[in-house]
N, C-alpha and C positions, 0 to 999 in steps of 0.2 A: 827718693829721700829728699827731705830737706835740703837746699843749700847751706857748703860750710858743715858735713860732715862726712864723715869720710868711714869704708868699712873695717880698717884696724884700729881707729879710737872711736867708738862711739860715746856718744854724750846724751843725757835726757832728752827727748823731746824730738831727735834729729837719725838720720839713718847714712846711709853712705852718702859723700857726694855727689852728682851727676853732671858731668861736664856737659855741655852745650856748645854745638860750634854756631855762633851767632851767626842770625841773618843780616844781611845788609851790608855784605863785606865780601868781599875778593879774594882774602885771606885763608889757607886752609888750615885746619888744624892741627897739622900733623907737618906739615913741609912749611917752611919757612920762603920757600925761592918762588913763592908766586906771585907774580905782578899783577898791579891793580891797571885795570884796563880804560880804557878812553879818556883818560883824564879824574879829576876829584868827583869823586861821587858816583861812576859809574864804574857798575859791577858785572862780572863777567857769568855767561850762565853755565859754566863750568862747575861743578864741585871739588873741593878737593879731598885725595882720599884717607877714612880715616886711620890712625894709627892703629898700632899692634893691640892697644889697650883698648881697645872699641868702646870709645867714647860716643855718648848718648846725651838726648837733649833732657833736660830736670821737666820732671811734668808740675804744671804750676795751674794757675786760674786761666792763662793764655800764652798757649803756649805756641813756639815755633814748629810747624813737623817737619818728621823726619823724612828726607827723602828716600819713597821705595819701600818704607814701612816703618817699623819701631825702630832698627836699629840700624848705622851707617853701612852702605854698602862698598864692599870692598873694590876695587877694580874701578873705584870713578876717577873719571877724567882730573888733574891736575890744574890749580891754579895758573889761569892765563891759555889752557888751553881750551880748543870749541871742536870737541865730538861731534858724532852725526850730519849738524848743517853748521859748517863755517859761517854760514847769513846771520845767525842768530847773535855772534858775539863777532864782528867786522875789527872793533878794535883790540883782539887778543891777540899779542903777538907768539908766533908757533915757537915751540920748542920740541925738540927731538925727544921722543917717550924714551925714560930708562925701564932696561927690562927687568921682570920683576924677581927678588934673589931666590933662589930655588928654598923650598921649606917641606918639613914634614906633613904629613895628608894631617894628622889630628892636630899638628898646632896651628896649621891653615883652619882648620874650624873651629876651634878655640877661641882663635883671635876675630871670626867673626860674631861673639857673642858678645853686647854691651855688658856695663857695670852692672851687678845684680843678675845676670846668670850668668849658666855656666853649660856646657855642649853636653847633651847625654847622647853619648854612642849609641844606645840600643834604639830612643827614637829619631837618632839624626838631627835631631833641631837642639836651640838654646830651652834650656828649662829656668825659672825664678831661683832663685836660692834663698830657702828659708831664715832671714839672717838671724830670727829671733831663737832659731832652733842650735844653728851653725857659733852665734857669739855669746861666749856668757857674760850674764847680767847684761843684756843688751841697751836696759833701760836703766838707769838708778832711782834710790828713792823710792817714793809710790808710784811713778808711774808703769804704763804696763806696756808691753809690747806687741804693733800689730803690723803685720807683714800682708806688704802688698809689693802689687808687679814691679820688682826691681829696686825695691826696697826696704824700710821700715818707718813707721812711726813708733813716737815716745810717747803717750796719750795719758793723761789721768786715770785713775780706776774708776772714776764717774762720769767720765765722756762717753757719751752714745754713739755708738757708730752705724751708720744705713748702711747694711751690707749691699750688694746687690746679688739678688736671689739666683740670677744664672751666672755669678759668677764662684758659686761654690764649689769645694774640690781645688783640685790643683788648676794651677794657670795654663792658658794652653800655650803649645810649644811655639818658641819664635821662629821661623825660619830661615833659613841661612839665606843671603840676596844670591841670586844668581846670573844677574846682567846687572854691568854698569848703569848709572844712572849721569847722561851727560846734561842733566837739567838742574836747576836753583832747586834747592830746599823747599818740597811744597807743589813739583810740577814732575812731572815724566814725559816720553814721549810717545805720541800716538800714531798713528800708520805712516801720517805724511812726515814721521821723522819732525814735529812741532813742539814744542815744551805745552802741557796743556796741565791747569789744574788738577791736583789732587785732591776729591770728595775723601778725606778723615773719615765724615763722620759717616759717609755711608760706606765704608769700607772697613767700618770698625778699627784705625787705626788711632783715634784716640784715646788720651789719657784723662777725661773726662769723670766724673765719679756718678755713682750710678744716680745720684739725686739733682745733677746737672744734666742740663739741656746744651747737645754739640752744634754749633754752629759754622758752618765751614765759610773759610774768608779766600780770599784770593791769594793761594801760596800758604794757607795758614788756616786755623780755625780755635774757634774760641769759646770757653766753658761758661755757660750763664744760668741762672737762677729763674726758673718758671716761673710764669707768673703769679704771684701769690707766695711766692718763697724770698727769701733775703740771704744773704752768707753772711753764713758767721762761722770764723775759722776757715778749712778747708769744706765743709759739707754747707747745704741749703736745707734753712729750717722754715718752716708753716710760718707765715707772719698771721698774726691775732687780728684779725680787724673790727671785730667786737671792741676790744682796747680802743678802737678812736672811735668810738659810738657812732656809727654810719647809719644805725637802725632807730627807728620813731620809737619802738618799741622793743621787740626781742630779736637777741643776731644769735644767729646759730652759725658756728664757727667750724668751719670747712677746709679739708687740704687743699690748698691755692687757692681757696675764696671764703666766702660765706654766702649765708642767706639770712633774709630780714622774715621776721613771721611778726605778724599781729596780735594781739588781744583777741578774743571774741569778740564779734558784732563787729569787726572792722575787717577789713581787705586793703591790697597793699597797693598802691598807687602806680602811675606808671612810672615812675624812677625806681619802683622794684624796694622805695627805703622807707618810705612815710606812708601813713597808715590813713586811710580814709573809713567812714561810716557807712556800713553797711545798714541799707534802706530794707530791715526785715519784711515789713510790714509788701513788698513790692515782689519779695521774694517767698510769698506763700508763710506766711509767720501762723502756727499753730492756731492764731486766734479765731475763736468760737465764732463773735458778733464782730466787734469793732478792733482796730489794731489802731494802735500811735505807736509811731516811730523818736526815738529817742537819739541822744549821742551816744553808741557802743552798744545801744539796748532797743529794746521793746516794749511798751505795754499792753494789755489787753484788758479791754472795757469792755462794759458789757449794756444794751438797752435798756431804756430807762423799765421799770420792772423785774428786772435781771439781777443777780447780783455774781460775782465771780468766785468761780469754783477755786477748791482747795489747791488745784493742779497750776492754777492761774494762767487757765487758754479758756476753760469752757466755761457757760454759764448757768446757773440753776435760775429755776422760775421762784420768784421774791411769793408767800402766799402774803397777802399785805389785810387779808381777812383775820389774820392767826393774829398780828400786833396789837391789832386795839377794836373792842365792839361799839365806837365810834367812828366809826368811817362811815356808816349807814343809817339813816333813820331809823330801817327795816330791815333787812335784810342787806348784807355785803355778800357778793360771788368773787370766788376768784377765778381770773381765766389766764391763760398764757401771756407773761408780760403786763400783765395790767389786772383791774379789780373795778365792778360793776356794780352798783345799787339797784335793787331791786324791791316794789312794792307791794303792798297786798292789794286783792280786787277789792275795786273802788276807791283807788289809789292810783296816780299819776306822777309821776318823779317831776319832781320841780332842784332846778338847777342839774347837778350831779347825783345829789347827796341825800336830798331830801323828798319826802312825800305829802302831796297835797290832793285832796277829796276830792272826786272827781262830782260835779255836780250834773247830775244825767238830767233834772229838771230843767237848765240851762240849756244843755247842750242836746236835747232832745234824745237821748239814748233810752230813754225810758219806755213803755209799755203799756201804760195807762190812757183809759179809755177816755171819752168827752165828756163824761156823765163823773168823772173823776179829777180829783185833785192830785199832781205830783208832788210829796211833800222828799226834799231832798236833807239828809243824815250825814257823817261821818259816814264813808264805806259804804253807803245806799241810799234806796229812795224810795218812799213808802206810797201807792196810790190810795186815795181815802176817797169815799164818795163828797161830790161838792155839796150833799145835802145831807148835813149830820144832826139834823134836827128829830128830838123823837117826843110823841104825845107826851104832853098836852103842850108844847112848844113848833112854834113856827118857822119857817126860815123869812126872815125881813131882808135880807141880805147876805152875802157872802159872807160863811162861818160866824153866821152870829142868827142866833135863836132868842125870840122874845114868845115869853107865857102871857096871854091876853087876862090883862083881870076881871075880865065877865066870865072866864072860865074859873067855878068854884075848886078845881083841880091845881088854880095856881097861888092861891091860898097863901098857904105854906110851903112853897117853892119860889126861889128868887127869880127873878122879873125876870131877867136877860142869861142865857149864856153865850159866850165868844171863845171860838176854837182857836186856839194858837200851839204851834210848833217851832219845839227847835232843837238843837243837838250841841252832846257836849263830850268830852274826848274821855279817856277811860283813866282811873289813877291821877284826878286832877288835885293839885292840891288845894287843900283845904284851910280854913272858911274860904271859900269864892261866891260871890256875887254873879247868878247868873241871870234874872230875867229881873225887871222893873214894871212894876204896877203903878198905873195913871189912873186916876178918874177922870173923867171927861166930861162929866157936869158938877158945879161947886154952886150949892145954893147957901143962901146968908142963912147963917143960924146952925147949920148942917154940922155934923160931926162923923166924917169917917174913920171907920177900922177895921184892918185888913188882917186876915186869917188863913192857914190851910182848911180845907172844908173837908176832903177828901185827898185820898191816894199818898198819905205818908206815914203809913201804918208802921214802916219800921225807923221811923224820924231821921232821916238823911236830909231831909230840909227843915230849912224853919224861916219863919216872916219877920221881918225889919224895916220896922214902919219908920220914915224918913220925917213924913209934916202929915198935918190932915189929907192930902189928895194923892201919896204916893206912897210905895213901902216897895223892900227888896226883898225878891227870892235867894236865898243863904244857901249852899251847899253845904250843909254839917260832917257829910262824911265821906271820906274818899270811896265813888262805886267803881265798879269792874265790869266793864262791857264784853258782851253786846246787853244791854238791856233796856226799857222801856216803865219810864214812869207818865201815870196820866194825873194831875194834880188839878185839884179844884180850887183856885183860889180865891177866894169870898170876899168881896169888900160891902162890910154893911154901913150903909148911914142913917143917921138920928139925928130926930131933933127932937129936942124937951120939952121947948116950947109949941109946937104945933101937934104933942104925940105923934110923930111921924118916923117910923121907921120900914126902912127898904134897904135891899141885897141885890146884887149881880155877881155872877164867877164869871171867870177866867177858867176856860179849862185848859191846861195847858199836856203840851204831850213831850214829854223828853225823851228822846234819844242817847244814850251812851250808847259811843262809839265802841269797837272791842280794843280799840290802839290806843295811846298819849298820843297820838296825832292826827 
């Protein structure tokens, strides 16, 4: 119990008394006539013994022990006397032991039970005395009553109390001492007859609460708060240490400690409290193609071609053919990660993107004999004989045929024809200007004009004469390849004055391509 109450008046809060025969003093409790030994200050290791009323030390935060166990043993040596070894206390002066007054067997063990029990015959020892049970209203007011060894508390009806789990049930029994003790408070003696420390707390004779940590002192020991615990009142409560923010991020709060946890994507540094970035991307990060490392995160990218999946690790193939039918001149492919241009035969990819006529007359790819001409197209290349001349026309020259006019057969047929070739792409648009007509001889007086003569039966051309010595071939209508027009084009000249009129054609050969390229 409390100091300052006592067990016939109890008062809120408080339980019986508990006397204490102070350390550090010469003095016994109970006899007045013992003398302080060696001078001021020096204590004699005698005890002296206690009274009838077996008085006991107040169990407190630090407390003095008892010597020999919980409660004082009867039969100890006398202030100023030195039991066992006279060496130990040199300045006690002797006095002659009085003998002890004759008393009854039951109030001899009576009187060996401190305040707060009381002798049970049938087991021979001190038992607690329930005081909360023995006094009525022990407590006033709201508070409540809780009895512990050798006493009581007064406690509010909202105070928590840590029981200690092996101490439920009754208390155990005190036992009555059975040899003097001629040592100080705190010490007994060992074979060699020595005063030697007494381990409390390994001998379980402290008064310690079950959420206190026993520490034994020299003669003494002392109740203290585990690490991570603080007092408040008589017990040790959990200190919060989340409350001083010790953690970068999350403190998970712990009996006598804590721990710090991080966010995702971080990991905890080595002070075990701040929180560092976790390098996913180095630790195997989901990512399909490419990983970037972020503060707390990850991203996942994907090759150019690629674009990133719903899941956002994996990547799907981009079809980049699907988006627009302008990627390709001709034909777009698509392939994994990326997308191809592809051309038609007699086509050649020029840059990426686009398609350009492969010229096999140039480049000798062709097939055509010696006795032939390689005339090269859009998409192809056509072998013609180099001699296209047919009765009653000559060849004078390469692709050009002249009718002799001693032959009555060239009459009524123009003087000259000239083979030309060319080619033109498919779905061009229209009017276009595709070939140009020259004269090559201009006489004074002369009057040319130029004509289709043949091969535009379904009029997709037509003539546009510029001055007297030239005129253009006109595309009238968009054609669609592959096809082959052969045109005759006629240029006659006149004079008025000499009667003179004369003709030559142009035959020409056109190619449309099957493509617009």
């Amino acid at each position: 119990m409390p100091p300052g109450s006592s067990a016939g008046g109890p008062w809120p809060g408080a339980g019986r008394r508990l006397r204490a025969a102070p350390r550090g003093t010469g003095w016994g409790p109970a006899a007045g006539r013992g003398r302080r030994s060696g001078g001021s200050g020096s204590l004699p290791l005698a005890r002296a013994q206690e009274s009838a009323e077996g008085r006991a030390e107040a169990p407190g935060w630090a407390a003095p022990r008892r010597a020999g166990g919980r409660g004082a043993l009867p039969g100890a040596a006398r202030p100023g006397s030195c039991a066992v070894r006279p060496s130990v206390c040199p300045q006690a002066l002797p006095e002659p032991a009085e003998p002890p007054e004759p008393r009854a067997a039951g109030a001899s063990r009576a009187q060996e039970c401190t305040d707060g029990y009381e002798w049970d015959p049938d087991s021979q020892h001190c038992r607690d005395v329930n005081e909360c049970l023995t006094i009525p209203e022990a407590c006033k007011g709201e508070m409540k009553c809780i009895n512990h060894y050798g006493g009581y508390l007064c406690l509010p009806r909202s105070a928590a109390v840590i029981n200690d789990l092996h101490g439920e049930g009754p208390p155990p029994p005190v036992p009555p001492a059975q040899h003097p003790n001629p040592c100080l408070a705190g010490y007994e003696p060992d074979d060699q007859e020595s005063c030697v420390d007494v381990d409390e707390c390994a001998q379980d004779l402290h008064d310690c609460r079950p959420s206190q940590e026993c520490h034994n002192l020299p003669g003494s020991y002392q109740c203290t708060c585990p690490d991570g615990y603080r007092k408040i009142g008589p017990e040790c409560v959990d200190i919060d240490e989340c409350r001083y923010r010790y953690c970068q991020h999350r403190c998970v709060n712990l009996p006598g400690s804590f721990r710090c946890q991080c966010e995702p994507g971080f990991q905890l540094g080595p002070n075990n409290r701040s929180c560092v970035d976790v390098n996913e991307c180095d630790m195997g990060a989901p990512c399909e193609q490419r990983c970037f490392n972020s503060y707390g995160t990850f991203l996942c990218r994907c090759h150019q071609g690629y674009e990133l999946h719903r899941d956002g690790f994996s990547c799907s193939d981009i079809d980049e053919c699907s988006y627009s039918s302008y990627l390709c001149q001709y034909r777009c492919v698509n392939e994994p990660g990326r997308f191809s241009c592809h051309c038609p035969q007699g086509y050649q990819l020029l840059a990426t993107r686009l398609c350009q006529d492969i010229d096999e007359c140039e480049s000798g790819a062709h097939q055509c004999s010696e006795a032939q001409t390689c005339v090269n197209f859009h998409g192809g290349y056509r072998c013609v004989d180099t001699n296209r001349c047919v009765e009653p026309y000559v060849q004078v020259s390469d692709n050009r045929c002249l009718c002799p006019a001693s032959n009555p057969l060239c009459r009524e047929q123009p003087s000259s024809i000239v083979h030309r070739y060319m080619s033109i792409t498919s779905e061009r648009s229209v009017p276009a200007d595709v070939f140009q007509i020259q004269a090559t001889s201009v006489y004074p007086g002369a009057y040319n004009a130029f004509q289709i003569r043949a091969g535009n039966s379904q009029g997709d051309f037509y003539i546009r004469q510029i001055n007297n010595v030239s005129a253009m071939l006109v595309l009238a209508r968009p054609v669609t390849g592959p096809r082959e027009y052969v045109l005759d084009l006629e240029m006659v000249t006149m004079n008025s004055l000499m009667s003179y009129r004369a003709s030559s054609v142009l035959r020409l050969t056109v190619f449309v391509g099957a493509y617009t390229f």
